[in-house]
LOMIKE-824080 format. One record per residue (C-alpha): residue number from 1; x, y, z. Coordinates in nm, 3 decimals, m for minus. Layout:
% residues N
- resi,c1,c2,c3
- NUM,X,Y,Z
...
//
This chain:
% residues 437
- resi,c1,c2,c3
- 1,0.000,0.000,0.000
- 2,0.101,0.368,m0.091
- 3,0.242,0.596,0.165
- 4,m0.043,0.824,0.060
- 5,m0.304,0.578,0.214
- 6,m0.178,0.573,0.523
- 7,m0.356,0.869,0.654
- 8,m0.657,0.763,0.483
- 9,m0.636,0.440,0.717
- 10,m0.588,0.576,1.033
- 11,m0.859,0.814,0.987
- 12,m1.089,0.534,0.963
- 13,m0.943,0.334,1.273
- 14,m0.870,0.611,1.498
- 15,m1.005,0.952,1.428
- 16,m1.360,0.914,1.295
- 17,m1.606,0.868,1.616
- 18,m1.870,1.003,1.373
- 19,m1.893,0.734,1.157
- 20,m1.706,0.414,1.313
- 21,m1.632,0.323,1.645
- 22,m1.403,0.476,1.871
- 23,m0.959,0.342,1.852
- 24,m1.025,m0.036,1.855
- 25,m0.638,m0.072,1.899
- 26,m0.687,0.001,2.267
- 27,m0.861,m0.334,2.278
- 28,m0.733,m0.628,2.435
- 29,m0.894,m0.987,2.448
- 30,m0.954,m1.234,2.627
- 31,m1.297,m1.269,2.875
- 32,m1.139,m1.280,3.217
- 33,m0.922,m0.948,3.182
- 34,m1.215,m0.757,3.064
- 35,m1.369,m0.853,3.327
- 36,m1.179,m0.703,3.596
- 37,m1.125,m0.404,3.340
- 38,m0.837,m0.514,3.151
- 39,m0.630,m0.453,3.444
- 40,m0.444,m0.739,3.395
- 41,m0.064,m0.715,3.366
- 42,0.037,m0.866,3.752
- 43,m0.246,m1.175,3.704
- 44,m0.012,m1.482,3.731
- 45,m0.094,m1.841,3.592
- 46,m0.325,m1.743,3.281
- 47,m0.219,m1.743,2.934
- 48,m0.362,m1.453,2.830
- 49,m0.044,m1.322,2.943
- 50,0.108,m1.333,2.604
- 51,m0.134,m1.063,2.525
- 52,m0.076,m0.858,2.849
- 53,0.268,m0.939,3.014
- 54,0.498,m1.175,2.892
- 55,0.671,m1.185,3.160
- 56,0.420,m1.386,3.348
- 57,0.433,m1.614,3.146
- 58,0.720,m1.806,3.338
- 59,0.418,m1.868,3.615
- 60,0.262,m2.143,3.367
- 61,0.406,m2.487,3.382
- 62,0.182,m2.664,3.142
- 63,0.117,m2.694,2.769
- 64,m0.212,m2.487,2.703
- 65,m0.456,m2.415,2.449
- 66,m0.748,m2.100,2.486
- 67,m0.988,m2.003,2.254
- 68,m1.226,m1.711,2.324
- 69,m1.489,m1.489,2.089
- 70,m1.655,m1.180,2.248
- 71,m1.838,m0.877,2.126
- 72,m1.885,m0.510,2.153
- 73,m2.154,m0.311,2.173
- 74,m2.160,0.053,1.962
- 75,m2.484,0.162,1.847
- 76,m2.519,0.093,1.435
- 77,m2.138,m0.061,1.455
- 78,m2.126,m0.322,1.715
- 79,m1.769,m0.480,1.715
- 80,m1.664,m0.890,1.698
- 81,m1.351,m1.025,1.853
- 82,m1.186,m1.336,1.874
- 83,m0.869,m1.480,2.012
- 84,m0.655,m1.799,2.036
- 85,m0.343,m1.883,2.223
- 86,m0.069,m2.157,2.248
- 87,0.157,m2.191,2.565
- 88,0.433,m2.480,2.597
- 89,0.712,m2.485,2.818
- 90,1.040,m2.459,2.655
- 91,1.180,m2.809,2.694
- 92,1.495,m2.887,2.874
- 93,1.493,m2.513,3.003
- 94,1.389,m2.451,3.406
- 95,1.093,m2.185,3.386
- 96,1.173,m2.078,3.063
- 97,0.809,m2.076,2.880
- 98,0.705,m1.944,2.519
- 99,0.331,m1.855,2.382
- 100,0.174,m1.779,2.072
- 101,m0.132,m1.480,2.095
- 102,m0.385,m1.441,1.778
- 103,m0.609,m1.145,1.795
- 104,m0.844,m1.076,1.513
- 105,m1.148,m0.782,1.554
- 106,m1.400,m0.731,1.251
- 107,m1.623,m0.430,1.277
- 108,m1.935,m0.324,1.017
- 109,m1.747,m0.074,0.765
- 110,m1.483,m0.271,0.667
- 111,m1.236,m0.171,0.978
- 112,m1.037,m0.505,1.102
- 113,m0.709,m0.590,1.329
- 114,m0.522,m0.903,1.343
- 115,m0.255,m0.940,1.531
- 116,m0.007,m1.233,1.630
- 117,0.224,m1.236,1.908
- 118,0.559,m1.439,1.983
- 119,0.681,m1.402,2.301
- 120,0.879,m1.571,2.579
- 121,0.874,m1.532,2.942
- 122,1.150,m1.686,3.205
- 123,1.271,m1.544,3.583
- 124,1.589,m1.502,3.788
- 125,1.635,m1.374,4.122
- 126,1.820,m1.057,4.224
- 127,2.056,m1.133,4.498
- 128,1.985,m0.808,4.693
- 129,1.578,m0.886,4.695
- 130,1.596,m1.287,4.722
- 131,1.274,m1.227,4.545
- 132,1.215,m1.367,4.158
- 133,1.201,m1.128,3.886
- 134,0.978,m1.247,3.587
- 135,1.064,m1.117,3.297
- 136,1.020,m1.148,2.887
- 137,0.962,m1.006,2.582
- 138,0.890,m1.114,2.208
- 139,0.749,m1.014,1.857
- 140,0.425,m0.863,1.714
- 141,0.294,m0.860,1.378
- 142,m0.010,m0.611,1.320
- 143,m0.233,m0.600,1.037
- 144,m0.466,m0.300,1.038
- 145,m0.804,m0.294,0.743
- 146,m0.996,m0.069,0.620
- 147,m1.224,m0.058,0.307
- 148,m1.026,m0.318,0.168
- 149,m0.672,m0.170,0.227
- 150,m0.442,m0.317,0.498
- 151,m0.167,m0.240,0.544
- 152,0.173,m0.439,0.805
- 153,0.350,m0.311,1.113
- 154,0.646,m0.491,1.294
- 155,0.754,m0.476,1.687
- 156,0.843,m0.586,1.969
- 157,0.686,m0.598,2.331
- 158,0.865,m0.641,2.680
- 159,0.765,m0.670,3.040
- 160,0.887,m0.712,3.398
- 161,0.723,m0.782,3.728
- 162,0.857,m0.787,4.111
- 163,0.679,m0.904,4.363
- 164,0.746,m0.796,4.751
- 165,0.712,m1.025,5.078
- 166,0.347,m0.866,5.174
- 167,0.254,m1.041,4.835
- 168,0.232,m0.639,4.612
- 169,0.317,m0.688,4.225
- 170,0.450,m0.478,4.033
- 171,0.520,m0.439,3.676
- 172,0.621,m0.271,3.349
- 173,0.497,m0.355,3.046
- 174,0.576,m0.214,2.657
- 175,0.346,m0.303,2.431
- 176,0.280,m0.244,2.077
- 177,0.584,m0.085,1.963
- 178,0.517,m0.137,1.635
- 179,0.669,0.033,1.374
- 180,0.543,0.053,0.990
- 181,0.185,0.173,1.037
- 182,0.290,0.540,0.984
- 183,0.147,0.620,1.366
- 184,0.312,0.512,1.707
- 185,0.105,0.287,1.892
- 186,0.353,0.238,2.160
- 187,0.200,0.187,2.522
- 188,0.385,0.134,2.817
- 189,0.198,0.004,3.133
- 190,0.262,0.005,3.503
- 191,0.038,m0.243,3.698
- 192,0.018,m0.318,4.051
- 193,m0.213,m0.617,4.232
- 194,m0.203,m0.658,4.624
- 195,m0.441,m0.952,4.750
- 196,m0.657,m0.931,5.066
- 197,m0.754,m1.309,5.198
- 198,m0.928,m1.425,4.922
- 199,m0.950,m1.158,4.663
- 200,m0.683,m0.966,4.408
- 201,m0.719,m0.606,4.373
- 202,m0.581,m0.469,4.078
- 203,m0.537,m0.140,3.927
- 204,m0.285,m0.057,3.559
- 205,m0.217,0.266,3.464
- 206,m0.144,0.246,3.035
- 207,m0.033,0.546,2.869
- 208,0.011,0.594,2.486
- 209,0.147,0.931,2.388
- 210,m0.037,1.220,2.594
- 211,m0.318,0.964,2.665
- 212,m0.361,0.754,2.979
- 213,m0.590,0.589,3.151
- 214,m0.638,0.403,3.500
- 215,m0.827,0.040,3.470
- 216,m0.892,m0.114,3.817
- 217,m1.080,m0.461,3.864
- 218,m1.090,m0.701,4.098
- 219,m1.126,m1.072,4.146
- 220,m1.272,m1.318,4.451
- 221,m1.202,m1.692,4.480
- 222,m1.483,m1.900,4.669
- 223,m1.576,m2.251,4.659
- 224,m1.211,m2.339,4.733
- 225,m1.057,m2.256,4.381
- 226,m1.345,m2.365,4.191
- 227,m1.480,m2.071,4.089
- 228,m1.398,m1.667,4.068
- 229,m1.617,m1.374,4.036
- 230,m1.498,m1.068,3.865
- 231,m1.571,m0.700,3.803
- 232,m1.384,m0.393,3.694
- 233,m1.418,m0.067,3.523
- 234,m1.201,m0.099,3.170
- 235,m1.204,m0.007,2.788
- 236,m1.551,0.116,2.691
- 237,m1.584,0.121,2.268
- 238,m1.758,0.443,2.164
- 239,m1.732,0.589,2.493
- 240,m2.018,0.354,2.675
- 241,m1.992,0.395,3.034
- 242,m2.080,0.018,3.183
- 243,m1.898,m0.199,3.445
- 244,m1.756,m0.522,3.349
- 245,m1.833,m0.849,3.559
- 246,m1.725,m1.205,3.533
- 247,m1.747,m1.523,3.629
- 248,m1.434,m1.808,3.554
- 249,m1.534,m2.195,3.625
- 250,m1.136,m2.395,3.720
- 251,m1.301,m2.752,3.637
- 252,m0.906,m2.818,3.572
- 253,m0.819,m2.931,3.310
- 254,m1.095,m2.722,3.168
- 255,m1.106,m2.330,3.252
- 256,m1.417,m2.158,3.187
- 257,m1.439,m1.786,3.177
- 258,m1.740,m1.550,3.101
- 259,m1.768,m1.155,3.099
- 260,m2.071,m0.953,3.029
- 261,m2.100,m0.566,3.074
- 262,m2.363,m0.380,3.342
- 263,m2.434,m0.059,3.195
- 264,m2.397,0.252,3.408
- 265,m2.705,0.447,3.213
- 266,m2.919,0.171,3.266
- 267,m2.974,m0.121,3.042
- 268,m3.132,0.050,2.708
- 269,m2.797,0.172,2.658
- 270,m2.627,0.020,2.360
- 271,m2.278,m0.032,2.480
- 272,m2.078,m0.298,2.665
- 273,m1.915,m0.582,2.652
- 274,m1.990,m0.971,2.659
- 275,m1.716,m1.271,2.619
- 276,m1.671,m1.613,2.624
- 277,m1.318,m1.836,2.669
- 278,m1.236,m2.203,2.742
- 279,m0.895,m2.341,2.779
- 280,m0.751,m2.699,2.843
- 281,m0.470,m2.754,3.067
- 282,m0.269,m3.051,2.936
- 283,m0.088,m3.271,3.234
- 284,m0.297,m3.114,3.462
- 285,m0.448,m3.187,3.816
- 286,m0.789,m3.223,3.801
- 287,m0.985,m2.983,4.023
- 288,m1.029,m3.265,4.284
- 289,m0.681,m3.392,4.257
- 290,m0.587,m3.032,4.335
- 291,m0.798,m2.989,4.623
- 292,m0.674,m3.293,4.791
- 293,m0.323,m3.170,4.743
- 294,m0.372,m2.895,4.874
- 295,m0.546,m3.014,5.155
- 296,m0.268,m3.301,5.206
- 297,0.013,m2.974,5.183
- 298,m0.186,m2.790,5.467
- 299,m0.180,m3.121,5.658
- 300,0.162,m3.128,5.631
- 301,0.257,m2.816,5.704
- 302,m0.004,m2.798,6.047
- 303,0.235,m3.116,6.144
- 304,0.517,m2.975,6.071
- 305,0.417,m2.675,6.280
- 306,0.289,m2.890,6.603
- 307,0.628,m3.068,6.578
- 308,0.788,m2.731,6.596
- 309,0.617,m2.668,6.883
- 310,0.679,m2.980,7.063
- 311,1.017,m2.918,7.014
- 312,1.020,m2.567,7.160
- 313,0.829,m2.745,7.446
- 314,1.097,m2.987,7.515
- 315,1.350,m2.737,7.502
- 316,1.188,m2.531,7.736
- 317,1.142,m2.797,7.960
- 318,1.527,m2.842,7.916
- 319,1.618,m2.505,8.001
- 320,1.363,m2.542,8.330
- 321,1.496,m2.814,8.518
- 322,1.865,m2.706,8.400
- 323,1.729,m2.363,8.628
- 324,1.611,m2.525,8.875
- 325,1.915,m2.740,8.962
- 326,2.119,m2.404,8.948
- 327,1.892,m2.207,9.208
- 328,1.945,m2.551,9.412
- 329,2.349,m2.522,9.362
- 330,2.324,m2.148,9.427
- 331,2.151,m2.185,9.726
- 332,2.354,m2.407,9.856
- 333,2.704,m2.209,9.805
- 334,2.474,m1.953,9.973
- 335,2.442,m2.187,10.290
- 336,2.812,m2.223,10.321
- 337,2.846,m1.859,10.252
- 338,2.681,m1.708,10.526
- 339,2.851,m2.033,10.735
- 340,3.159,m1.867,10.668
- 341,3.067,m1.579,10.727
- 342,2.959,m1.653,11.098
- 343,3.307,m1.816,11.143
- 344,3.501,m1.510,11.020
- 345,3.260,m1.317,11.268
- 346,3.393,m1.513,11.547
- 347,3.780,m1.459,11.414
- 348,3.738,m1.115,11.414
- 349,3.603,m1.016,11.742
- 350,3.903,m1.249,11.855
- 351,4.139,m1.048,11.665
- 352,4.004,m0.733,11.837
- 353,4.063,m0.895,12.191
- 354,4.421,m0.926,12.093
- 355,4.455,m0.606,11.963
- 356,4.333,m0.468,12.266
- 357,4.567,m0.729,12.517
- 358,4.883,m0.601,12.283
- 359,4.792,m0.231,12.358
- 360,4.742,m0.265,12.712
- 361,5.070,m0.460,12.746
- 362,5.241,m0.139,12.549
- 363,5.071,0.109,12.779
- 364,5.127,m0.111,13.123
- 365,5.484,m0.182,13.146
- 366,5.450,m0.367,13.495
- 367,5.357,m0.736,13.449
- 368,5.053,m0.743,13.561
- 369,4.819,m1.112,13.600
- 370,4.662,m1.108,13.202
- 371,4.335,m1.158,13.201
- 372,4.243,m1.481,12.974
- 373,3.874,m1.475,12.880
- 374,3.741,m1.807,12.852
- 375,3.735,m1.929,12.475
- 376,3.389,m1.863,12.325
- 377,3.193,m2.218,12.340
- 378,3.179,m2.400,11.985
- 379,2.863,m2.344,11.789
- 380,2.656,m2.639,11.736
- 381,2.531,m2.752,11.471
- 382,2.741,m2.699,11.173
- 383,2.701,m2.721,10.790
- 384,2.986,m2.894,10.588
- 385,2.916,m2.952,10.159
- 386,3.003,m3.292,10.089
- 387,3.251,m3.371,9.890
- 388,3.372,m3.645,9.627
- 389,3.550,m3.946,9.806
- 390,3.399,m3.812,10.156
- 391,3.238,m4.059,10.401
- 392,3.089,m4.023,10.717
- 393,3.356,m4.136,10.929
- 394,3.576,m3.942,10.750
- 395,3.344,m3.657,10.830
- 396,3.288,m3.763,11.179
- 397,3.640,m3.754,11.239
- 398,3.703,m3.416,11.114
- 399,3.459,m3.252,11.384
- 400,3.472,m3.487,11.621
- 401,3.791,m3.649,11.585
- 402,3.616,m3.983,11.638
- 403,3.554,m4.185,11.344
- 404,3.326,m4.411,11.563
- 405,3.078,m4.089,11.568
- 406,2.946,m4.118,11.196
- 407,2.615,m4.277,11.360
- 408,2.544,m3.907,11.470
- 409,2.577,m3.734,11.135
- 410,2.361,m4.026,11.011
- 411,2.080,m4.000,11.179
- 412,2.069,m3.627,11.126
- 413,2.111,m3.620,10.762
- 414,1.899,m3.939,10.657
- 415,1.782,m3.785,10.325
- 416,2.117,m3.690,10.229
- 417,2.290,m4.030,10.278
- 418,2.273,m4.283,9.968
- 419,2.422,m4.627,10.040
- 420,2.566,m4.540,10.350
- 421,2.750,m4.239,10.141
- 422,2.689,m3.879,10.174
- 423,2.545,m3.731,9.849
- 424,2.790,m3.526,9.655
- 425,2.716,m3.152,9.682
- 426,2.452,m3.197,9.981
- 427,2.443,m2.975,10.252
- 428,2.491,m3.210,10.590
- 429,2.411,m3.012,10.928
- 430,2.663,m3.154,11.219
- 431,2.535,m3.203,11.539
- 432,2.686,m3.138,11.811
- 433,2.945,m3.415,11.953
- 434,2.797,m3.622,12.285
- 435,2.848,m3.524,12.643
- 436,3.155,m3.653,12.828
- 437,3.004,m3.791,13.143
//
């Protein structure tokens, strides 16, 4: 096609609200991202990511097929659409996966769009986050009709996606940088998805040129996985304000998804949105199959977790006795402590009284009779620690210096004697010696 046509052409795809549809090229496929408002460039595990992130396409492990045909609503020029895609694994490559995107749109006038998309999507993780980073990129062809003209365009399209420990996405997306059409269509994308319990929030801000928009949607799991239900405010052709909502069916290795518009302006309004997609999972889990592995996994981690805490239990019963036997060890050095104590008492006040006998010997020259108190009498009963190798007669001999007297310390330290040997580290109280008669 002429140079010359090229205006022509993108006068009838972009700039002619009065007698076709609004830009078509802002549409994107597939039924489960228009529901939640084609805000869908952090949704993991879906391959309509080929069409909306490559990058998450690394989150598929499966070979997959989807097929999905929807349609616009725009007064006199309603709008078809229809999609297929093609995801496989790259073979002998760890979380390396590649998909294939086919976009066609037909609209009454003559306007069309097909588009085919190559891309590839794989991860790594960045030492400083120990967090993956998904990333890919690929190809796009673009074929853009009009009143029997078409006419090619070439590019490329890129994305990248982090995700945080709270469980935020975020990502960067290029898309349609295609070049040969005579008009940029470049769009880059920044999309961020946070999920609360049981349900994604979403919300992509896509800007082409000095035009952006914000597309928000959001999605809730129930019936364990089976099922999600959708809604979100997206793309509107011809300027239709209407909210999308959805419904997806996981009856792996079958996924169902519908989406069907709720005009704002009330229902005899002529614009919105309705699709239908269905997708087989090959090598899949069936639904049940999944649900009783992931009840088994929750099994086995609640075990895991009650063996971590009977663990922590035995250590802390560990770290109690090992306590108590030290407060009985401390309070026994405490015994002997304040035994000694009482014995270096006594020493000192005898000190003092020879202090005091020295100094009056100084100051009295003349012998005089020195007055001898009487010894202080012996307190009774002592404490002694027992020792290793110890035994009561060798004990019995040390304060009474009869061996013979062991019967003594016996009978008042009963608890403390184990096969007729004092217990190492007891505390054994002394009695005093018998009466001479």
């Amino acid at each position: 096609m002429k140079n010359s046509t090229l205006p022509a052409l993108f006068a009838a795809l972009l700039l002619a609200p009065a007698v076709y549809a609004a830009d078509f090229t802002f549409m994107r496929p597939c039924a489960r991202a228009n529901a939640m408002g084609s805000a869908f460039s952090t949704v993991a595990g879906d391959a309509c990511a080929v069409f909306y992130n490559p990058a998450n396409l690394t989150t598929l492990s499966n070979l997959e097929v989807r097929l999905e045909t929807g349609r616009r609503l725009d007064g006199d020029f309603p709008e078809g659409e229809a999609s297929a895609t093609y995801i496989r694994p790259v073979p002998d490559t760890e979380s390396k996966v590649a998909g294939f995107g086919y976009y066609s749109i037909r609209q009454k006038g003559g306007l069309g769009l097909d588009s085919m998309t190559f891309s590839t999507g794989n991860r790594t993780v960045i030492k400083y986050f120990q967090k993956p980073l998904f990333y890919g990129g690929g190809i796009k062809l673009v074929n853009l009709r009009a009143a029997g003209q078409s006419h090619l365009g070439l590019g490329v399209e890129a994305g990248a996606q982090l995700e945080n420990t709270s469980g935020l996405k975020t990502a960067l997306v290029l898309s349609d940088a295609v070049f040969g059409l005579g008009k940029s269509l470049s769009t880059i994308t920044i999309g961020n998805s946070y999920p609360v319990n049981s349900t994604l929030l979403l919300l992509d801000l896509r800007a082409r040129g000095s035009y952006s928009e914000v597309f928000f949607g959001a999605e809730q799991t129930v019936f364990n996985g089976l099922a999600q239900v959708r809604a979100g405010k997206g793309i509107s052709l011809g300027g239709g304000q209407y909210l999308t909502l959805g419904l997806g069916v996981n009856t792996l290795p079958w996924t169902i998804d519908l989406a069907w518009s709720l005009p704002l302006a009330g229902y005899h309004e002529n614009a919105g949105y309705y699709g239908f997609n269905f997708g087989y999972r090959f090598g899949s889990q069936t639904f049940s199959e999944k649900l009783v592995g992931d009840a088994s996994n929750k099994a086995e981690t609640l075990k895991t977790q009650i063996d971590d805490l009977r663990g922590q239990k035995s250590s802390l019963d560990n770290s109690i006795a090992t306590s108590r036997v030290n407060k009985s060890m401390m309070e026994t050095d405490l015994t002997l402590g304040q035994s000694r104590l009482r014995e270096l008492e006594t020493s000192l006040k005898n000190l003092q009284i020879q202090i005091l006998e020295a100094q009056f010997k100084k100051v009295n020259v003349k012998p005089v009779k020195r007055y001898v108190p009487p010894p202080p009498p012996e307190r009774w009963p002592k404490v002694h620690k027992a020792e290793a190798g110890e035994t009561l007669r060798s004990i019995a001999s040390k304060y009474y210096g009869n061996p013979n007297l062991w019967q003594k310390i016996y009978e008042a330290n009963e608890k403390n004697i184990s096969k007729g040997l004092p217990v190492e580290g007891a505390v054994l109280t002394i009695p005093p010696p018998p009466q001479e008669k």
